[in-house]
C-alpha positions in Angstrom: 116.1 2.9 89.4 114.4 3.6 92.5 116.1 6.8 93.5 115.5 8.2 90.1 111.6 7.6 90.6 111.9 9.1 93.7 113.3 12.6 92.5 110.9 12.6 89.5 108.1 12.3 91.9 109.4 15.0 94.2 110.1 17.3 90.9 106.1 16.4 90.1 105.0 17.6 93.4 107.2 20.8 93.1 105.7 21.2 89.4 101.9 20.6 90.7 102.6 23.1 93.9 104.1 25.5 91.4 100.7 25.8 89.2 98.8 25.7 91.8 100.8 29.0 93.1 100.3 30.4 90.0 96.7 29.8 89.6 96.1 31.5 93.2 98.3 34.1 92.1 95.9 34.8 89.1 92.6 34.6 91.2 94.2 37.3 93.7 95.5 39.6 90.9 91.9 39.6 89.2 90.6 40.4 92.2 93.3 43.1 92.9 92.3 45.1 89.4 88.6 45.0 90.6 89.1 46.1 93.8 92.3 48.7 93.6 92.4 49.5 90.2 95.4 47.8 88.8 97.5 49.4 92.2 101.0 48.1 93.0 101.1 45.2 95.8 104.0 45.6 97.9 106.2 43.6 99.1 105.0 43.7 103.2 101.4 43.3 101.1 102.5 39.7 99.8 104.2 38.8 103.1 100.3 39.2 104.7 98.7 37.7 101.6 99.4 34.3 100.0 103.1 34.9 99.2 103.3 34.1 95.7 104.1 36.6 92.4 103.2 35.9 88.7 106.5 35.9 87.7 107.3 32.6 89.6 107.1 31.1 93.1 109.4 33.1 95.6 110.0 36.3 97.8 110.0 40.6 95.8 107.5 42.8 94.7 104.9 42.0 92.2 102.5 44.3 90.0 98.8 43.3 89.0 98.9 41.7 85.9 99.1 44.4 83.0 101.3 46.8 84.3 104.5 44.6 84.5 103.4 45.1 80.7 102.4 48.8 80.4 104.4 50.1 82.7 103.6 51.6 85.7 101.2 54.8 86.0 99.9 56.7 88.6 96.2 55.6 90.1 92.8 57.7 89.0 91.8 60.5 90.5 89.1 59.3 93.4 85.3 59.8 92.9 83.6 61.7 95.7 79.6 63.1 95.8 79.3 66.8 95.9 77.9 68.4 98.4 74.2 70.3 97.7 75.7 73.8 98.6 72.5 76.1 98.5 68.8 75.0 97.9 67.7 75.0 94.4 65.9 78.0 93.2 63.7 76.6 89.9 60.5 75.9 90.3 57.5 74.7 88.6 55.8 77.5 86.2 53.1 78.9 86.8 50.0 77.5 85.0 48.6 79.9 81.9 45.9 82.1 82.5 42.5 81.0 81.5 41.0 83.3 78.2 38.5 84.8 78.0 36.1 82.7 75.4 36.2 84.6 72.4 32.1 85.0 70.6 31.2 86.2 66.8 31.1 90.0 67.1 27.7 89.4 65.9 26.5 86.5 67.7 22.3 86.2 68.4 20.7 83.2 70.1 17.7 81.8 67.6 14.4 82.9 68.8 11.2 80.6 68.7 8.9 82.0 65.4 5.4 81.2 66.5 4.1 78.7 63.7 1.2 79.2 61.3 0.4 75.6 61.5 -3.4 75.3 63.1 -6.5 76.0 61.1 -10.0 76.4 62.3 -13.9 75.6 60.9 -16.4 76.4 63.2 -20.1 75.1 62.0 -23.5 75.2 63.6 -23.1 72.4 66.0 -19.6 71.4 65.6 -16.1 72.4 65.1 -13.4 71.1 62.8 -9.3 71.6 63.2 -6.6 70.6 60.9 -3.3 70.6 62.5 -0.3 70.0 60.4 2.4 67.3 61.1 5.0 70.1 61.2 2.8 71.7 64.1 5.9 73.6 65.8 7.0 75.1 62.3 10.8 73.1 63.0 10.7 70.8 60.2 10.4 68.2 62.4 6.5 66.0 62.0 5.1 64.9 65.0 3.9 61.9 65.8 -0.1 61.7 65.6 -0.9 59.8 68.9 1.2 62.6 70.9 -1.9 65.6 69.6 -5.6 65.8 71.1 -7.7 67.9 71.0 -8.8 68.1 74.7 -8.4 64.5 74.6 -10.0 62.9 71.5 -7.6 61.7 69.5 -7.2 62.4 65.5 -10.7 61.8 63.5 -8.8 61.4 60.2 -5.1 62.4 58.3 -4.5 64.2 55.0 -1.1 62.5 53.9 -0.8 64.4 50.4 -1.5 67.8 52.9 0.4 66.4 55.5 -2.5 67.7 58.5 -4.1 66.1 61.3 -8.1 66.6 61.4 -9.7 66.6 64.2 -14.1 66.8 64.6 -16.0 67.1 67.4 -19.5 68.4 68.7 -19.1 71.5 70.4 -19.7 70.4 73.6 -17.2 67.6 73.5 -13.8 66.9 74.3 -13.5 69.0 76.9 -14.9 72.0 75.8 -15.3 75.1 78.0 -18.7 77.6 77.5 -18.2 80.6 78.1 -20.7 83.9 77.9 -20.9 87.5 77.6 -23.9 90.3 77.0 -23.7 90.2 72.9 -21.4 86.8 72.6 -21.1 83.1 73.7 -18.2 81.2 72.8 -16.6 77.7 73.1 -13.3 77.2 73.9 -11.3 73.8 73.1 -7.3 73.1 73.8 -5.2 71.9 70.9 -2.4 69.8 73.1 1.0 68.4 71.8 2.4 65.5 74.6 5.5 64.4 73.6 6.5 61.1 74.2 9.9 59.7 74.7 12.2 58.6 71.9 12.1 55.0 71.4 13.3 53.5 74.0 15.5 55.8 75.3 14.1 58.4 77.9 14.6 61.7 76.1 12.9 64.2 74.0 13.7 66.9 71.8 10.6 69.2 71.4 8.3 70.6 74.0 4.8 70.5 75.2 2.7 72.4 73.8 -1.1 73.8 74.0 -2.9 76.2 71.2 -5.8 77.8 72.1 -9.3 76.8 69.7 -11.8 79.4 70.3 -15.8 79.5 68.4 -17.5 82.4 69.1 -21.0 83.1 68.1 -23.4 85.9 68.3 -26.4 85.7 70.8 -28.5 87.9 68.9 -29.8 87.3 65.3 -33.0 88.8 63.2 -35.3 85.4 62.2 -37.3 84.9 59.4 -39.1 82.4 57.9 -38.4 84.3 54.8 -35.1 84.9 52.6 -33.9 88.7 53.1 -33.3 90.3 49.7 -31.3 93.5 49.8 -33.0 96.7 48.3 -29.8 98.6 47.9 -26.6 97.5 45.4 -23.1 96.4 47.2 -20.8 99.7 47.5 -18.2 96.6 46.0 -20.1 96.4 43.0 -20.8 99.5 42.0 -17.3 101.1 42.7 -14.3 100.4 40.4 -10.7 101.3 39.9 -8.1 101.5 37.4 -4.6 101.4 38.2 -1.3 99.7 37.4 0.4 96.5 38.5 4.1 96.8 38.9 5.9 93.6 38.8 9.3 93.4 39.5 12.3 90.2 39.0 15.3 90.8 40.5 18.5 88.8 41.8 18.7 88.0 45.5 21.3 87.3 47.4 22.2 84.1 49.4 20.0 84.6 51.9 17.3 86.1 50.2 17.3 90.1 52.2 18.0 92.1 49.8 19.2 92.5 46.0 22.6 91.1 44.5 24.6 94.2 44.0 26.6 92.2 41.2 25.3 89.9 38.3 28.5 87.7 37.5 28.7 84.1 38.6 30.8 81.1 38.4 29.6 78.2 36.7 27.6 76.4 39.0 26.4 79.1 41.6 22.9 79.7 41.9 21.2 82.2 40.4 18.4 83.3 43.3 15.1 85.2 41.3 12.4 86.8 43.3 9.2 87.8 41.2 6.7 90.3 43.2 4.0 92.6 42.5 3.0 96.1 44.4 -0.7 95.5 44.9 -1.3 99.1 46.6 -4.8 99.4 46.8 -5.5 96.4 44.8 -7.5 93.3 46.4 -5.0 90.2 47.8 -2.8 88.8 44.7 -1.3 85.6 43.9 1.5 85.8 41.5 2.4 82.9 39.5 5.4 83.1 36.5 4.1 81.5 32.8 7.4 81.2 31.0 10.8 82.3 31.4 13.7 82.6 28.4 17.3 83.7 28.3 19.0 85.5 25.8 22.4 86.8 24.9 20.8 90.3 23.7 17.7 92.4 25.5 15.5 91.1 22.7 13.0 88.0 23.9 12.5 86.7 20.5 16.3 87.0 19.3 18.8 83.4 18.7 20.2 81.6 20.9 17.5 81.8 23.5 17.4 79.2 26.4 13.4 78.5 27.8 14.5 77.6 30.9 11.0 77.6 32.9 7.1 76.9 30.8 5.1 74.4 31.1 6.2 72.4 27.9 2.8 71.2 26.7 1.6 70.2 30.0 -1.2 71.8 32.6 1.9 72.5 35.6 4.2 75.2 34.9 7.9 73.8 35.9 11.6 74.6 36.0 12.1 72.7 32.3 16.6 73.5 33.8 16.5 70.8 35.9 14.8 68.3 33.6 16.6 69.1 30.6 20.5 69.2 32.2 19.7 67.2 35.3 20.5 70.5 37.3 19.6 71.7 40.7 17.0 74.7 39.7 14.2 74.5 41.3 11.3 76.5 42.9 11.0 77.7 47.1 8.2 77.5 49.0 5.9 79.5 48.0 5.2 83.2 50.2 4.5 86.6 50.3 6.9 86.2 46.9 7.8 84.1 44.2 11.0 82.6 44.3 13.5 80.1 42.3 16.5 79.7 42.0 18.5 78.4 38.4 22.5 77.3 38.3 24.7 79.4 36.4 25.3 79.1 32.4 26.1 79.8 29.4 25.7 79.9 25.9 27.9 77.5 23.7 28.9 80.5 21.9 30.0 82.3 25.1 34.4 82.4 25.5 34.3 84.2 28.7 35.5 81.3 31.1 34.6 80.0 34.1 32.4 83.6 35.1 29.6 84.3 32.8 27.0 87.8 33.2 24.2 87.2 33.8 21.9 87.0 30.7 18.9 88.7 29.6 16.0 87.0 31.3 12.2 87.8 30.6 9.5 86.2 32.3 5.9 86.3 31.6 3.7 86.2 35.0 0.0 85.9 35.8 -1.7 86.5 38.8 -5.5 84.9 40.5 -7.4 87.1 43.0 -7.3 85.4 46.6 -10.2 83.8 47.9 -10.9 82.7 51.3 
């Protein structure tokens, strides 16, 4: 029994030598496909190396693992970096050139209008001046603390006028007197401070100064007596006849000059201007009574539409905007008369979306100016 032992111990130690072989022999061919590409090993190859072959433990040629499968092929062509033969000839493009900024053919910078905003009283001993909140004529109110005059502050405010009053003796608040051979005057300065904007350290108008001037004659006839003139007024004993013309026309959007075209869309407003040529009469100011629209040139023909009357009441309004909660209404009041009515139509009307213009009469009355 003990020689058998000993032979079955022997073939282990062969068996144990033989995997570990093998194992080796794996390791080496792994790293042989990583590092030459699944190449042939030669024979003089395993001599130097660690002797061994996959096929089993002993001397010959062996082949990475895959192409004792496969077959054997050639290697891969090898992988070399080119060469930079001549220097590259791109470059960076040249930035665009800058335009020239392109402006409205018909482009104007807004010029300051001087505002009609400052009114004067001058009395025997005093002056008075009423300024309006919108003193630079921007639509903007100032801000009462930030206008003097020549220092004193406001005496009193109209709120329903929107105006600043201002009263003083007229040699106060810095007043300056000033004389000539046939007139004496006193001069005051009306002066706008602006102050900043809450707390931030900006403003958006200017300062500004208007000019308050009284000027009285030196020389005057006295009399304890009241002069009665002998002769009659030229103004009262000379009188004229001649005709008012009164015009109503369409204006365009911005009210310079008449709309060539009386169609509209439903919804546009229709701009009116009512005027009268006064020639050689005295100063007129124009008011309009009543205003109805009609399908025919006949004022007193069905449908109409009284669009503008005073409806019972003392004030004269646009009845449009009360009746269908439109936008009509009138513009401040000028030189002319102007309001503006949306776009309608009668219920009979099938013309669409664009109705004409109807026939519109308007009764006006005017008041001679005084003052």
């Amino acid at each position: 029994n003990q020689p058998i032992r000993a032979g079955r111990s022997q073939a282990g130690r062969q068996s144990a030598n033989q995997s570990r072989a093998e194992s080796g022999c794996r390791q080496s061919a792994n790293q042989s496909r990583a590092e030459s590409g699944w190449q042939a090993i030669s024979q003089s190859e395993q001599g130097a190396g660690s002797g061994c072959s996959l096929g089993g433990v002993g001397p010959g040629p062996r082949l990475a693992p895959g192409r004792a499968r496969q077959g054997a092929a050639p290697a891969g062509p090898a992988q070399e970096k080119q060469a930079l033969l001549q220097p590259l000839a791109w470059r960076f493009p040249e930035p665009p050139a800058e335009e020239e900024p392109r402006l409205p053919p018909q482009f104007e910078l807004r010029r300051p209008v001087p505002a009609d905003s400052v009114s004067v009283h001058c009395g025997e001993t005093s002056v008075r001046v009423e300024a309006r909140r919108d003193l630079l004529g921007i639509g903007q109110p100032v801000s009462p603390e930030d206008v003097t005059l020549g220092g004193c502050p406001a005496t009193g405010e109209d709120t329903e006028a929107q105006t600043l009053v201002f009263e003083s003796e007229l040699h106060g608040c810095g007043s300056r007197l000033t004389m000539s051979a046939d007139w004496f005057s006193y001069e005051f300065s009306l002066l706008y401070t602006p102050r900043p904007l809450g707390n931030s350290p900006i403003v958006r108008t200017r300062e500004a100064a208007v000019g308050v001037e009284c000027r009285y004659q030196r020389r005057h006839s006295v009399s304890s007596e009241g002069l009665r003139p002998s002769w009659v007024p030229l103004v009262a004993s000379e009188a004229s006849e001649g005709k008012l013309l009164f015009s109503l026309r369409l204006m365009t959007d911005d009210w310079r000059s008449a709309r060539p075209s009386s169609l509209f869309l439903l919804g546009e407003l229709m701009r009116l201007e009512a005027a009268v040529q006064q020639r050689h009469h005295a100063a007129l100011s124009l008011f309009v009574d009543a205003c109805v629209a009609t399908q025919t040139p006949n004022a007193n023909t069905v449908p109409r539409y009284a669009f503008l009357g005073n409806h019972g009441s003392a004030w004269v309004c646009l009845l449009d905007g009360k009746l269908t909660g439109s936008s009509s209404h009138f513009l401040p009041r000028g030189p002319r008369l102007r309001f503006q009515v949306e776009a309608f139509r009668f219920q009979q009307d099938d013309r669409g979306q664009v109705t004409h213009l109807q026939d519109i009469f308007c009764q006006f009355v005017f008041s001679l100016l005084t003052g």
